[in-house]
PDB file of N, H, CA, C and O in Angstrom:
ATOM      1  N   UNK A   1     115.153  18.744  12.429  1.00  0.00           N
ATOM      2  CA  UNK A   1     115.111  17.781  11.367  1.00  0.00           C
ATOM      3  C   UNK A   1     114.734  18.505  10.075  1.00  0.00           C
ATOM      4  O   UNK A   1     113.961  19.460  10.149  1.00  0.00           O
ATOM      5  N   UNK A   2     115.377  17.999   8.541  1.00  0.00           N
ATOM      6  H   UNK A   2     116.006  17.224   8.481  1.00  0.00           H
ATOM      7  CA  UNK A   2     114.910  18.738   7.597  1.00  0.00           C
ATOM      8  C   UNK A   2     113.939  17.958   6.789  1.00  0.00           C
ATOM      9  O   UNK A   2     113.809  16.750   6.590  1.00  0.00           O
ATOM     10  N   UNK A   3     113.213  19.149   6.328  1.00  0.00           N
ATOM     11  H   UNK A   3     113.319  20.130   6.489  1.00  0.00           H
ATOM     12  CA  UNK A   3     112.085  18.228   5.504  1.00  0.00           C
ATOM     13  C   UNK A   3     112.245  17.222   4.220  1.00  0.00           C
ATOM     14  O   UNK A   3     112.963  17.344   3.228  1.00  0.00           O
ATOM     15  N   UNK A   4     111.356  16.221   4.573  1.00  0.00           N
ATOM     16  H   UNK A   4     110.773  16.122   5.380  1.00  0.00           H
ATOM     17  CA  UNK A   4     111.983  15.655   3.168  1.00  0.00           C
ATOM     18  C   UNK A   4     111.375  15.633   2.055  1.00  0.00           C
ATOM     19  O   UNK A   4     111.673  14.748   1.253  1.00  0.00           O
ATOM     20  N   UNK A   5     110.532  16.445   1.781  1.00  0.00           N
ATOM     21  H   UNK A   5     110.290  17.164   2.433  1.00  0.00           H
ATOM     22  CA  UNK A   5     109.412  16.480   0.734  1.00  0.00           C
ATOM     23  C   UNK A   5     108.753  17.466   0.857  1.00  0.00           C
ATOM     24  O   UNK A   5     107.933  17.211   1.739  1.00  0.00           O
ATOM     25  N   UNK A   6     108.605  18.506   0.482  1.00  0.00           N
ATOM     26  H   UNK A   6     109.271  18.713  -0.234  1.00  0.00           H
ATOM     27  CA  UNK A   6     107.628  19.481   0.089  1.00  0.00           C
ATOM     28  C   UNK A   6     107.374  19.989  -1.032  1.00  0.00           C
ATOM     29  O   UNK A   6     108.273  20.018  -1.873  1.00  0.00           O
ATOM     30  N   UNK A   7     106.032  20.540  -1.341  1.00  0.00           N
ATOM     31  H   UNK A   7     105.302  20.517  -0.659  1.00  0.00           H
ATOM     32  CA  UNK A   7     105.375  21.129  -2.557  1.00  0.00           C
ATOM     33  C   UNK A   7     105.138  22.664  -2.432  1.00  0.00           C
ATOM     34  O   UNK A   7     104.404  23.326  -1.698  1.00  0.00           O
ATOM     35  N   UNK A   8     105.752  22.890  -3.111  1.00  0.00           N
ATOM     36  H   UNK A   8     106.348  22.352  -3.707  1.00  0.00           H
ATOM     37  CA  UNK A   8     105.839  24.998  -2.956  1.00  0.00           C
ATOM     38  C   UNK A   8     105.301  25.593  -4.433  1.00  0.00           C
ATOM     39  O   UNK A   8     105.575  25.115  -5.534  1.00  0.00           O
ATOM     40  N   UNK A   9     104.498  26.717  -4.168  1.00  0.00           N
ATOM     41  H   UNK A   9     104.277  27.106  -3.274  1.00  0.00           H
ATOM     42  CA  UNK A   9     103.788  26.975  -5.832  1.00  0.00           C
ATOM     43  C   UNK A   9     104.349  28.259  -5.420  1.00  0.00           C
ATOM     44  O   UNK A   9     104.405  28.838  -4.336  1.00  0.00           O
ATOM     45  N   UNK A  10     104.850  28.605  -6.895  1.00  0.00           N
ATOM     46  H   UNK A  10     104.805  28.135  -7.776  1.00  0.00           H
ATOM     47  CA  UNK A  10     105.611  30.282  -7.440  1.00  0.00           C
ATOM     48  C   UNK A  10     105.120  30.241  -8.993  1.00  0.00           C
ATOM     49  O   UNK A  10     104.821  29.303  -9.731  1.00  0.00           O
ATOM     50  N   UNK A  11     105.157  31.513  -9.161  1.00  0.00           N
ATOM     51  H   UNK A  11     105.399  32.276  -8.561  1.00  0.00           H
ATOM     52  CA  UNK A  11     105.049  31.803 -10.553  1.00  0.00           C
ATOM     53  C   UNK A  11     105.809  31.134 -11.191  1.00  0.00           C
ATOM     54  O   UNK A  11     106.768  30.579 -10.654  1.00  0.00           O
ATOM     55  N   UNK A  12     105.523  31.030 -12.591  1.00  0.00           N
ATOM     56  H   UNK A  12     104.744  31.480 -13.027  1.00  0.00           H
ATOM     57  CA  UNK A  12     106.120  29.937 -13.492  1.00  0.00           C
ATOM     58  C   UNK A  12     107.513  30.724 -13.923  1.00  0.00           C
ATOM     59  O   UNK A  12     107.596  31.934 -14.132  1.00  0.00           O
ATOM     60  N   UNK A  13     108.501  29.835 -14.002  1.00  0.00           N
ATOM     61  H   UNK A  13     108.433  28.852 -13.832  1.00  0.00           H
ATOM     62  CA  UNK A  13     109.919  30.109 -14.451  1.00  0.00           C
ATOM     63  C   UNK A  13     110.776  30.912 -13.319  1.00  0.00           C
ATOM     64  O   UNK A  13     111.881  31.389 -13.577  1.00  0.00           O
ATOM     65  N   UNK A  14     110.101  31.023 -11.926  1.00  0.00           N
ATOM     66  H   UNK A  14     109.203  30.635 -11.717  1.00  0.00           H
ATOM     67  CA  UNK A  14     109.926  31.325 -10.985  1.00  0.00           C
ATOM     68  C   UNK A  14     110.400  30.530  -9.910  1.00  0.00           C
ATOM     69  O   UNK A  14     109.477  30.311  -9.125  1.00  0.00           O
ATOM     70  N   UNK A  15     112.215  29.649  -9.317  1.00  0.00           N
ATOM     71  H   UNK A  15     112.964  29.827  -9.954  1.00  0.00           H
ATOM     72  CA  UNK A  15     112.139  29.002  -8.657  1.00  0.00           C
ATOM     73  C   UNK A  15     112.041  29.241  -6.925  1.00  0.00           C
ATOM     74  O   UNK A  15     112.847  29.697  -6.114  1.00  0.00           O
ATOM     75  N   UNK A  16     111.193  28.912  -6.847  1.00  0.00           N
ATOM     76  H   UNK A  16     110.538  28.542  -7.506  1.00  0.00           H
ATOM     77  CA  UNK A  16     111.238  28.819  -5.085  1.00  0.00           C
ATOM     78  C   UNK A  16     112.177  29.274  -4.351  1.00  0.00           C
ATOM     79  O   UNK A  16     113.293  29.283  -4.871  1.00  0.00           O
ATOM     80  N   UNK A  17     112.048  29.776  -2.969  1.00  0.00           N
ATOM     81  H   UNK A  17     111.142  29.768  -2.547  1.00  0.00           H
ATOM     82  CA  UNK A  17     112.933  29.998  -2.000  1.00  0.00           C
ATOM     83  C   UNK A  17     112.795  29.223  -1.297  1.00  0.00           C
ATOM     84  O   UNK A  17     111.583  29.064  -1.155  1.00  0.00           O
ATOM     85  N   UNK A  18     113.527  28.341  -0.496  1.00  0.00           N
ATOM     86  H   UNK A  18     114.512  28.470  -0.611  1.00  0.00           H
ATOM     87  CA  UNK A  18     112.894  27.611   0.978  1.00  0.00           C
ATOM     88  C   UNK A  18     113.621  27.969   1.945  1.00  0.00           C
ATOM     89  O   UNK A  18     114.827  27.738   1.856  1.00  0.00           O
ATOM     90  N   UNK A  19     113.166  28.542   2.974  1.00  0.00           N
ATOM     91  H   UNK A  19     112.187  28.729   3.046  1.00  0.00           H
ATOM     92  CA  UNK A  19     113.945  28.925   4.016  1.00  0.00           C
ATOM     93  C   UNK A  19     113.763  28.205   5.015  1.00  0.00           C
ATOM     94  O   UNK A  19     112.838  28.475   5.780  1.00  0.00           O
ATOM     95  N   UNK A  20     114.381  27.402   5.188  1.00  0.00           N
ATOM     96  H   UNK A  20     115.133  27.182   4.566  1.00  0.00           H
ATOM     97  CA  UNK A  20     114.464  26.479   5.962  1.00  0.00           C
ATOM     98  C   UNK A  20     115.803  26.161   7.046  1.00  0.00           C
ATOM     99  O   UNK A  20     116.766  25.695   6.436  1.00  0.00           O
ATOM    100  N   UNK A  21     116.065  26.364   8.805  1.00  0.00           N
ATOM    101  H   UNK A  21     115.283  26.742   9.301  1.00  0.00           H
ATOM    102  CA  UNK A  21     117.045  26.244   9.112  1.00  0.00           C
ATOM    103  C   UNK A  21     117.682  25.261   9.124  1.00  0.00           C
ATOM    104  O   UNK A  21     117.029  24.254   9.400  1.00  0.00           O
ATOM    105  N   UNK A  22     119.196  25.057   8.847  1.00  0.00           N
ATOM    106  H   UNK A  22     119.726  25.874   8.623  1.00  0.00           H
ATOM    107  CA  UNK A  22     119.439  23.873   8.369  1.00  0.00           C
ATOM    108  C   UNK A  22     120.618  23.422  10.140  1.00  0.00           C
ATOM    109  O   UNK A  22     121.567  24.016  10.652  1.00  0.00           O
ATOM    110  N   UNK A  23     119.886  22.162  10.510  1.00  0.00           N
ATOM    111  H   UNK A  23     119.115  21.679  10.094  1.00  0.00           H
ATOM    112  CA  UNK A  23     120.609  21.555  11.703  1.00  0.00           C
ATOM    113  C   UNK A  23     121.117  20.179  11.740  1.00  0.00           C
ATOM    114  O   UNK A  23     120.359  19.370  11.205  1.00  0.00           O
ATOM    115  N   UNK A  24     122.119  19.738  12.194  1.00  0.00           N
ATOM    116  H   UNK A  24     122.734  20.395  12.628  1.00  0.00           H
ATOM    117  CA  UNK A  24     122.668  18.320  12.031  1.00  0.00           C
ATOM    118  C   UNK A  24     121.438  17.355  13.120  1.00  0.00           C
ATOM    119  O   UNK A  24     121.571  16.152  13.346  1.00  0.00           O
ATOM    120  N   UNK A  25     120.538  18.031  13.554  1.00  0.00           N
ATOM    121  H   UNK A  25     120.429  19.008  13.370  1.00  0.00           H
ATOM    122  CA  UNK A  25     119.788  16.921  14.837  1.00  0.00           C
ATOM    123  C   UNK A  25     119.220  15.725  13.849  1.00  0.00           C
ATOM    124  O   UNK A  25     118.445  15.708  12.893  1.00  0.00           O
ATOM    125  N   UNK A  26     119.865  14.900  14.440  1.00  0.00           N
ATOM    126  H   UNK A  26     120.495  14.914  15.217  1.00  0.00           H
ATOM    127  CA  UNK A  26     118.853  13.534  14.104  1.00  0.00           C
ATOM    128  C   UNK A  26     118.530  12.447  15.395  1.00  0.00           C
ATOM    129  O   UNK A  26     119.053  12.607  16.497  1.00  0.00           O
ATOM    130  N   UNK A  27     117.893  11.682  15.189  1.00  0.00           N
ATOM    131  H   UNK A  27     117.468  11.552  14.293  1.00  0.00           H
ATOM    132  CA  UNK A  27     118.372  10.551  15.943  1.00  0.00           C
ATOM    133  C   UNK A  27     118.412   9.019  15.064  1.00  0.00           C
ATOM    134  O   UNK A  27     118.014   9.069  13.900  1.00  0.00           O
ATOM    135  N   UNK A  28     118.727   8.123  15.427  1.00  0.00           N
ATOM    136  H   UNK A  28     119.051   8.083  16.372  1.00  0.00           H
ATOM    137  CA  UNK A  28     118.921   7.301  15.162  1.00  0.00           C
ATOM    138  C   UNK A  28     118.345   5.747  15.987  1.00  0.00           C
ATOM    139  O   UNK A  28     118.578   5.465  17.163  1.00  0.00           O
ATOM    140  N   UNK A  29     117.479   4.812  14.904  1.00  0.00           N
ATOM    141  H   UNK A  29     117.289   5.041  13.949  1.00  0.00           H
ATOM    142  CA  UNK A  29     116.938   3.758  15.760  1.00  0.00           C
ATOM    143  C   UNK A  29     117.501   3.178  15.652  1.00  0.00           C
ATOM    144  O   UNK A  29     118.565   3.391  15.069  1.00  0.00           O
ATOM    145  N   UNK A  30     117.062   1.743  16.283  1.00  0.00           N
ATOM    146  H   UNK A  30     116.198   1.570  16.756  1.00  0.00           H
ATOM    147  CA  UNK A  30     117.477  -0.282  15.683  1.00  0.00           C
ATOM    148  C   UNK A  30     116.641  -0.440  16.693  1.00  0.00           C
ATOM    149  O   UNK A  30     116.367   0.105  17.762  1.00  0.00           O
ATOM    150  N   UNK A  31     116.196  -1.670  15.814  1.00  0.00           N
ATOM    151  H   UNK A  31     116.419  -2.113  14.946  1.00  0.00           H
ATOM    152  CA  UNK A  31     115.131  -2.646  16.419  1.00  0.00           C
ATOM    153  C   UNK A  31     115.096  -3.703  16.609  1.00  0.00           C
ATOM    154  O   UNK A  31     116.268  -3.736  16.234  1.00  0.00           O
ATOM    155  N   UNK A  32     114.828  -5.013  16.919  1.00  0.00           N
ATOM    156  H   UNK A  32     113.876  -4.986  17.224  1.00  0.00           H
ATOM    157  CA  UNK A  32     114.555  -6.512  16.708  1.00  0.00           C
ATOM    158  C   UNK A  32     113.289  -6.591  17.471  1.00  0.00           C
ATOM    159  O   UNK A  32     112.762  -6.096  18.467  1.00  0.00           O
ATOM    160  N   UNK A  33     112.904  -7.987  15.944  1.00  0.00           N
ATOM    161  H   UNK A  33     113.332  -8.389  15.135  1.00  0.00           H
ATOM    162  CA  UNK A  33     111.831  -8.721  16.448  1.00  0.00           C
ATOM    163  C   UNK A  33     112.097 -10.201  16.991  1.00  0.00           C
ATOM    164  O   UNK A  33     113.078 -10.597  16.362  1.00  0.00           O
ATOM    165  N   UNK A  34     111.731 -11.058  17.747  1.00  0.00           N
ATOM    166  H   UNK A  34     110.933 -10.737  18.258  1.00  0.00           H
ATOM    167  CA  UNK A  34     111.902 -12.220  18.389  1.00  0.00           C
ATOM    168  C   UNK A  34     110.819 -13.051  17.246  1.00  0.00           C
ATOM    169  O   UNK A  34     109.741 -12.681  16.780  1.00  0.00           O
ATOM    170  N   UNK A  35     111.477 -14.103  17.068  1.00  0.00           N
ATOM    171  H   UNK A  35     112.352 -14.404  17.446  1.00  0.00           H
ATOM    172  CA  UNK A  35     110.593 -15.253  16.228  1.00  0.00           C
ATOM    173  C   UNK A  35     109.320 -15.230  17.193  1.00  0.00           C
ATOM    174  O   UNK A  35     108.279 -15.552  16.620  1.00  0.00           O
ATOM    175  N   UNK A  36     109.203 -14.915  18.528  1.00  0.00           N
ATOM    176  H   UNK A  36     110.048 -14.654  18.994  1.00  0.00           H
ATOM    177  CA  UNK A  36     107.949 -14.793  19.347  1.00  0.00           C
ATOM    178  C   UNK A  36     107.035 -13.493  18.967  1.00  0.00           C
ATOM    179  O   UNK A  36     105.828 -13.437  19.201  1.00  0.00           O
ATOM    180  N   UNK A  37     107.657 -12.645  18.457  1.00  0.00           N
ATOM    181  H   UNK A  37     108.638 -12.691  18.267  1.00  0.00           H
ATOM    182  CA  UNK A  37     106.823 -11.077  18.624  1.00  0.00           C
ATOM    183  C   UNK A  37     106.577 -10.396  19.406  1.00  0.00           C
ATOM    184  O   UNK A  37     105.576  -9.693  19.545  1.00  0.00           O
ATOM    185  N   UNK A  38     108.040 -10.590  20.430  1.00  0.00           N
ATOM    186  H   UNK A  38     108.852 -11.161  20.317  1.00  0.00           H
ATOM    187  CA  UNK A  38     108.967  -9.562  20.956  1.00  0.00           C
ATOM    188  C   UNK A  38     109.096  -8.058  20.137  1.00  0.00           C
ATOM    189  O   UNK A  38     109.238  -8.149  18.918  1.00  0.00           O
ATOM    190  N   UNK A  39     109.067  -7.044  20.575  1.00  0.00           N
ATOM    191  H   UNK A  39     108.952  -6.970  21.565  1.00  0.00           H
ATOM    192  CA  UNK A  39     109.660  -5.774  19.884  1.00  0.00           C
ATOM    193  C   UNK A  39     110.711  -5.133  20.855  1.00  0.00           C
ATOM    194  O   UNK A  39     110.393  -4.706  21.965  1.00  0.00           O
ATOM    195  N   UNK A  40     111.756  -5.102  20.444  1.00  0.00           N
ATOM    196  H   UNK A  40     112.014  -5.449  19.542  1.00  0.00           H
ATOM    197  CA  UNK A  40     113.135  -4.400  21.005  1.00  0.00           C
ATOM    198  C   UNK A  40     113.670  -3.277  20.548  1.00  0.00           C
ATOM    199  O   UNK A  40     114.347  -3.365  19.524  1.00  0.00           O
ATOM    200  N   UNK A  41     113.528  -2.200  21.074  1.00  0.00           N
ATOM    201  H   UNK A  41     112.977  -2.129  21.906  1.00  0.00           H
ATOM    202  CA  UNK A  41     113.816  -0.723  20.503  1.00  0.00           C
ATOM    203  C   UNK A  41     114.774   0.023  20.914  1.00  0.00           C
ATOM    204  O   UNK A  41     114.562   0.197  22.114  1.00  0.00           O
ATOM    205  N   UNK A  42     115.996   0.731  20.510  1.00  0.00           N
ATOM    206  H   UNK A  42     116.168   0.589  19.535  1.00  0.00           H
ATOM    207  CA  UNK A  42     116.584   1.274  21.166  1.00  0.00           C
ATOM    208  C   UNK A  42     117.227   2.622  20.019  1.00  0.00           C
ATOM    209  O   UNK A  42     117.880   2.472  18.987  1.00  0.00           O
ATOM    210  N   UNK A  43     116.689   4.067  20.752  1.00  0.00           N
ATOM    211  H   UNK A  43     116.158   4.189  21.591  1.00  0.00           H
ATOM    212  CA  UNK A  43     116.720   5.221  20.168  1.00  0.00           C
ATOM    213  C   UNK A  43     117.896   6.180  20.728  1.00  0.00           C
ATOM    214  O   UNK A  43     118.110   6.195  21.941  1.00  0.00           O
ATOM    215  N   UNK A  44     118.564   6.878  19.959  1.00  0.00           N
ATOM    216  H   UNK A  44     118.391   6.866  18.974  1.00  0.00           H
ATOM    217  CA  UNK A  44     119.956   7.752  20.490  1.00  0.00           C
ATOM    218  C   UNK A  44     120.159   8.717  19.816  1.00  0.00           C
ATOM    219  O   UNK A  44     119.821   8.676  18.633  1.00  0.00           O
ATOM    220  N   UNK A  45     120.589   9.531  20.191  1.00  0.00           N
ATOM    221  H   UNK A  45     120.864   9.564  21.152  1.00  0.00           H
ATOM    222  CA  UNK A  45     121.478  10.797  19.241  1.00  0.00           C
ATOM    223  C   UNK A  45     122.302  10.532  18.209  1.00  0.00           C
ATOM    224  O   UNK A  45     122.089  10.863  17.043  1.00  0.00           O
ATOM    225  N   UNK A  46     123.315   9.892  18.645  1.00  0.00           N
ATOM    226  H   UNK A  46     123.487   9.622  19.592  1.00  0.00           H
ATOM    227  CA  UNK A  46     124.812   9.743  17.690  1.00  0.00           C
ATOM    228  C   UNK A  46     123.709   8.565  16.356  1.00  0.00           C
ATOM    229  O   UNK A  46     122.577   8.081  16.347  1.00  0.00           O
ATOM    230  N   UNK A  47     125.109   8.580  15.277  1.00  0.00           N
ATOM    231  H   UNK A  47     126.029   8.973  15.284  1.00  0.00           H
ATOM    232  CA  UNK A  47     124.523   7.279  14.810  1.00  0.00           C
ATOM    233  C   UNK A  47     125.255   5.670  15.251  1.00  0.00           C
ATOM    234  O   UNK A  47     126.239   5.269  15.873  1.00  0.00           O
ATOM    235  N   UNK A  48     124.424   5.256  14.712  1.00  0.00           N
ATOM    236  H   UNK A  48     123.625   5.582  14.206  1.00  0.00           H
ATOM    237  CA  UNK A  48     125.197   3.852  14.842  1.00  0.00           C
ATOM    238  C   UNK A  48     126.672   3.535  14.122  1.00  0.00           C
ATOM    239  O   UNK A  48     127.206   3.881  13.068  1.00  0.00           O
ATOM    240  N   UNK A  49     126.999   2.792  15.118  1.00  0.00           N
ATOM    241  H   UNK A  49     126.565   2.511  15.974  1.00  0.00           H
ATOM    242  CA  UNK A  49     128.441   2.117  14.314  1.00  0.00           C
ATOM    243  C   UNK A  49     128.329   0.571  14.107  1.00  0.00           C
ATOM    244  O   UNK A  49     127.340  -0.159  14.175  1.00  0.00           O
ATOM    245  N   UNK A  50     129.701   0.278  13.821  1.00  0.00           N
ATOM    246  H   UNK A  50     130.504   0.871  13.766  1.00  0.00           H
ATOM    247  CA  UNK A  50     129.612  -1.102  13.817  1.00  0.00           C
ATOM    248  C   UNK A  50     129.479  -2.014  16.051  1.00  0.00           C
ATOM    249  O   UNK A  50     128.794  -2.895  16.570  1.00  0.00           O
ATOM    250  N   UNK A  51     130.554  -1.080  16.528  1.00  0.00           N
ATOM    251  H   UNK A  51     131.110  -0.364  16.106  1.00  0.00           H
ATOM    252  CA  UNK A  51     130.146  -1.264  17.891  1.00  0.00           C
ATOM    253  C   UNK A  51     128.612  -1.164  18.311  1.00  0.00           C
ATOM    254  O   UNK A  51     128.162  -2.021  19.072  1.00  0.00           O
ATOM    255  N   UNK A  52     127.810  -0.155  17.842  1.00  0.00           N
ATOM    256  H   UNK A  52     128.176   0.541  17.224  1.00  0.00           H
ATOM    257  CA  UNK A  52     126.859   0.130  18.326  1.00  0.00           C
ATOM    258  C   UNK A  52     125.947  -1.164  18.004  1.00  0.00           C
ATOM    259  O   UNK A  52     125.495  -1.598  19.064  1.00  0.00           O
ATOM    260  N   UNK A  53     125.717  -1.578  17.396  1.00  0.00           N
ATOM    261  H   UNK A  53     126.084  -1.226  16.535  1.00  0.00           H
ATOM    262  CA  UNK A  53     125.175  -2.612  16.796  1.00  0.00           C
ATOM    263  C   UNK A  53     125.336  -3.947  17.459  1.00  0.00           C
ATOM    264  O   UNK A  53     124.386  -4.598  17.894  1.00  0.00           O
ATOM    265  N   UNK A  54     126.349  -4.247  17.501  1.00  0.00           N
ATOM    266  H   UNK A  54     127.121  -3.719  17.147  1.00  0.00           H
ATOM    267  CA  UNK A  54     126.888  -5.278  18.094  1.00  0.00           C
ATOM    268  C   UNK A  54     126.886  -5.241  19.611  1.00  0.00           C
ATOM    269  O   UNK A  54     127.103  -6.370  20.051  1.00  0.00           O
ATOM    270  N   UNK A  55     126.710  -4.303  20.592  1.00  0.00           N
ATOM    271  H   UNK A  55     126.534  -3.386  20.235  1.00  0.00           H
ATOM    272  CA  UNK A  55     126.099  -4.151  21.651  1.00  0.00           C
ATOM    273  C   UNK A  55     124.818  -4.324  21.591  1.00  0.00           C
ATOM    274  O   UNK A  55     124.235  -5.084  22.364  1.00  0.00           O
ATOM    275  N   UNK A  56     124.092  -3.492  20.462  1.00  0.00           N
ATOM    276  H   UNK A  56     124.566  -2.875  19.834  1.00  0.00           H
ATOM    277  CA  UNK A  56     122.251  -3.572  20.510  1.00  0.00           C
ATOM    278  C   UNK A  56     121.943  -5.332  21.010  1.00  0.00           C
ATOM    279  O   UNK A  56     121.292  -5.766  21.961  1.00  0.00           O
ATOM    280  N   UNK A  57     122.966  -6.295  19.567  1.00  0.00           N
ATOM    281  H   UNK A  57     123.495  -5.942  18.795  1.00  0.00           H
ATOM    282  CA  UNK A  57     122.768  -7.429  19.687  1.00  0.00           C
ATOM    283  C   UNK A  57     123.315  -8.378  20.601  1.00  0.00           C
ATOM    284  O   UNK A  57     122.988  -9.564  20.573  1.00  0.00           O
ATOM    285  N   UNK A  58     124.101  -7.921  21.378  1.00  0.00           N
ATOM    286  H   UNK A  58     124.366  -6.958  21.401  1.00  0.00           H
ATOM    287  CA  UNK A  58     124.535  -8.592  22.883  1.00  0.00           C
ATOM    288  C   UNK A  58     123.502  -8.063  23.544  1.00  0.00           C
ATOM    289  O   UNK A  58     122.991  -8.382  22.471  1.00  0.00           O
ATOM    290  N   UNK A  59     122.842  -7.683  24.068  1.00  0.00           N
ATOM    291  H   UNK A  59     123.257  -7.424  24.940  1.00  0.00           H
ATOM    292  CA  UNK A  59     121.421  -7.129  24.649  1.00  0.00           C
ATOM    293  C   UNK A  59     120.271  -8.245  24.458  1.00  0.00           C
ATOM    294  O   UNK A  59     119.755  -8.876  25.380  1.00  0.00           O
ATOM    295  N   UNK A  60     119.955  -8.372  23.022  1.00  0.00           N
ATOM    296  H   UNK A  60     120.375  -7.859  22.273  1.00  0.00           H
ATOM    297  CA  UNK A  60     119.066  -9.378  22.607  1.00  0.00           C
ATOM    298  C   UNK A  60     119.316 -10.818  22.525  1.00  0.00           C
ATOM    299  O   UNK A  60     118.472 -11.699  22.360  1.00  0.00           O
ATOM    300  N   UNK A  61     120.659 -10.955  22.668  1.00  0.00           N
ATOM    301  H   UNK A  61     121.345 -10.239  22.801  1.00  0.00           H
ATOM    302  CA  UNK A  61     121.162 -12.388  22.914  1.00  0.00           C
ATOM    303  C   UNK A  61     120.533 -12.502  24.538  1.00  0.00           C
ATOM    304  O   UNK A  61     119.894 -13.535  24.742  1.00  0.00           O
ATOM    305  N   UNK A  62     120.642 -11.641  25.584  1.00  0.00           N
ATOM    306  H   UNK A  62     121.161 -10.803  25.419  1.00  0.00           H
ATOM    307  CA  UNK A  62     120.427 -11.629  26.854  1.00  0.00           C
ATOM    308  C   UNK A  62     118.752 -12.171  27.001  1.00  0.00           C
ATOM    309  O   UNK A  62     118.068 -12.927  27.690  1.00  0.00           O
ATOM    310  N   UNK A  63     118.677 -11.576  26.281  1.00  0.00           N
ATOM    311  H   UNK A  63     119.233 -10.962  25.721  1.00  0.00           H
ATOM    312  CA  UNK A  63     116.600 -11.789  26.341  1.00  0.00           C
ATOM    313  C   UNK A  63     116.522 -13.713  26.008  1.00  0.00           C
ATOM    314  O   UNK A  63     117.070 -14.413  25.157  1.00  0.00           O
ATOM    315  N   UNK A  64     115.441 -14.069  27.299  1.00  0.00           N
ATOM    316  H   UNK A  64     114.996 -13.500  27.991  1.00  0.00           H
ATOM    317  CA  UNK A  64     115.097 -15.736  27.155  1.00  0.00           C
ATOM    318  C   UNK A  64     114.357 -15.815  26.071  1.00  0.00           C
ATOM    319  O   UNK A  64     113.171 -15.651  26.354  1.00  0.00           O
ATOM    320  N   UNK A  65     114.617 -16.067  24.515  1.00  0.00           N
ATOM    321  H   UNK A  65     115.581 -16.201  24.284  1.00  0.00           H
ATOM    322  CA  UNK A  65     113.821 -15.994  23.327  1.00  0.00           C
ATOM    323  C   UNK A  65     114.853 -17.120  22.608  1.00  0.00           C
ATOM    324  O   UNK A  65     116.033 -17.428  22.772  1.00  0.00           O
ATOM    325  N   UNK A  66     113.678 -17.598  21.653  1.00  0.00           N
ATOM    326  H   UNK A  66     112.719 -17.348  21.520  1.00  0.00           H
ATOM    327  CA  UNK A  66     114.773 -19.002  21.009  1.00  0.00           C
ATOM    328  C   UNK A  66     115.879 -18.039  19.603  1.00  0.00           C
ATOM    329  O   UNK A  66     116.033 -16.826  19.460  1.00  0.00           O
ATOM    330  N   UNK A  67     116.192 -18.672  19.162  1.00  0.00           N
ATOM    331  H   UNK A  67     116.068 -19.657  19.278  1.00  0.00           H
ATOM    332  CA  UNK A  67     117.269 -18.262  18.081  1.00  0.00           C
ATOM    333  C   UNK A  67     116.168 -17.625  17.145  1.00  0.00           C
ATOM    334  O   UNK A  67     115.053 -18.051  16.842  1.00  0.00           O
ATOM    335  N   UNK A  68     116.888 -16.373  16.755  1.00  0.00           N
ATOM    336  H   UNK A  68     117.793 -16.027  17.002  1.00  0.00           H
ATOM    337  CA  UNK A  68     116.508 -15.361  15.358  1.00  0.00           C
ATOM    338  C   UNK A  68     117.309 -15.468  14.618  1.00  0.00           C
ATOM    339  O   UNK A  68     118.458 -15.781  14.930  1.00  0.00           O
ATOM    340  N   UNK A  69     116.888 -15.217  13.335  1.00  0.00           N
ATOM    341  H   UNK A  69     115.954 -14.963  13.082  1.00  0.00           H
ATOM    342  CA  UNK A  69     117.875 -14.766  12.367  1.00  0.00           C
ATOM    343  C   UNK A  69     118.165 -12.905  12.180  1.00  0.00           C
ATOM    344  O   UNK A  69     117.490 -12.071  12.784  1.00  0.00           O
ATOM    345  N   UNK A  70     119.017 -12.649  11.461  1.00  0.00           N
ATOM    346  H   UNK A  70     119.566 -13.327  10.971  1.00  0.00           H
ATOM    347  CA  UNK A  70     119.270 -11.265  11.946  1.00  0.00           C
ATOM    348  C   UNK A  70     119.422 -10.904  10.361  1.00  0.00           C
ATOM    349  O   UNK A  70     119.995 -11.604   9.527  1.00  0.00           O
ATOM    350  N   UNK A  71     118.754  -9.607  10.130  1.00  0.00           N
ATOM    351  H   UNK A  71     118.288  -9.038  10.808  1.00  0.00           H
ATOM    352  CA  UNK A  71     118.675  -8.675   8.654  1.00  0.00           C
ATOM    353  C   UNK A  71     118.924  -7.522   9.233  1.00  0.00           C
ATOM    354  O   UNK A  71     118.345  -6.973  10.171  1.00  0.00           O
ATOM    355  N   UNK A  72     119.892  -7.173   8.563  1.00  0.00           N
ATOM    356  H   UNK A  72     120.363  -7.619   7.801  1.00  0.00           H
ATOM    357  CA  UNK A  72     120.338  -5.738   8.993  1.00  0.00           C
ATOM    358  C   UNK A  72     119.972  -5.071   7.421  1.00  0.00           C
ATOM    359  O   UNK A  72     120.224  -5.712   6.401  1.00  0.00           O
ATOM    360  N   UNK A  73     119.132  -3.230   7.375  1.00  0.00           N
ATOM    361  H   UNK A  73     118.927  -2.709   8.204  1.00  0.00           H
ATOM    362  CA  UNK A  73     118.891  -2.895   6.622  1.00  0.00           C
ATOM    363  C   UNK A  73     119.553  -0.986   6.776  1.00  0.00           C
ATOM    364  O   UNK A  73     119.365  -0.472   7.878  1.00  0.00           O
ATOM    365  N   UNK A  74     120.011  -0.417   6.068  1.00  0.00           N
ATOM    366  H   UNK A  74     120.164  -0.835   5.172  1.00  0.00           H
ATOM    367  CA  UNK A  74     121.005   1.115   6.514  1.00  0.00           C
ATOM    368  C   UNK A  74     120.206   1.572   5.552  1.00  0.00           C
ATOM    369  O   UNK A  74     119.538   0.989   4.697  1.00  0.00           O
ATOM    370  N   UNK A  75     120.404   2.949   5.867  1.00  0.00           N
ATOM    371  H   UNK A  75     120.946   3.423   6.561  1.00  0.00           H
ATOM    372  CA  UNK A  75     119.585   4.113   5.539  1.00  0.00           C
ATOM    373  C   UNK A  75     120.370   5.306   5.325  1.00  0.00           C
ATOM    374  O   UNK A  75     119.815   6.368   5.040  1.00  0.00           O
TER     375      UNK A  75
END
């Protein structure tokens, strides 16, 4: 994973090196909460698609919980 923020001090007029290896690894979440306060988690390699999603939420339709509303938020 690459960093997402760091503070590096060099001499002035002096820009930084960062050596840092650079790799595609990520993973990727999604979550739901149940109007009960249920927590539903599900973590993977790939990212999400529009399929992926729409399976997560055939999953949570399965769960005995009354009707949610659904906010989807991307990153």
């Amino acid at each position: 994973m690459l960093p997402i923020a760091v503070r590096t001090w060099a001499p002035r007029r002096r820009t930084p090196i960062l050596r840092v290896k650079l790799t595609r690894d990520h993973l990727s979440a999604i979550s739901g909460i149940t109007l009960d306060g249920k927590l539903y988690m599900q973590v993977r390699k790939n990212s999400y698609d529009a399929g992926a999603v729409v399976g997560f939420l055939k999953v949570l339709l399965q769960k005995p919980s009354q009707k949610a509303p659904v906010a989807l938020a991307g990153g």
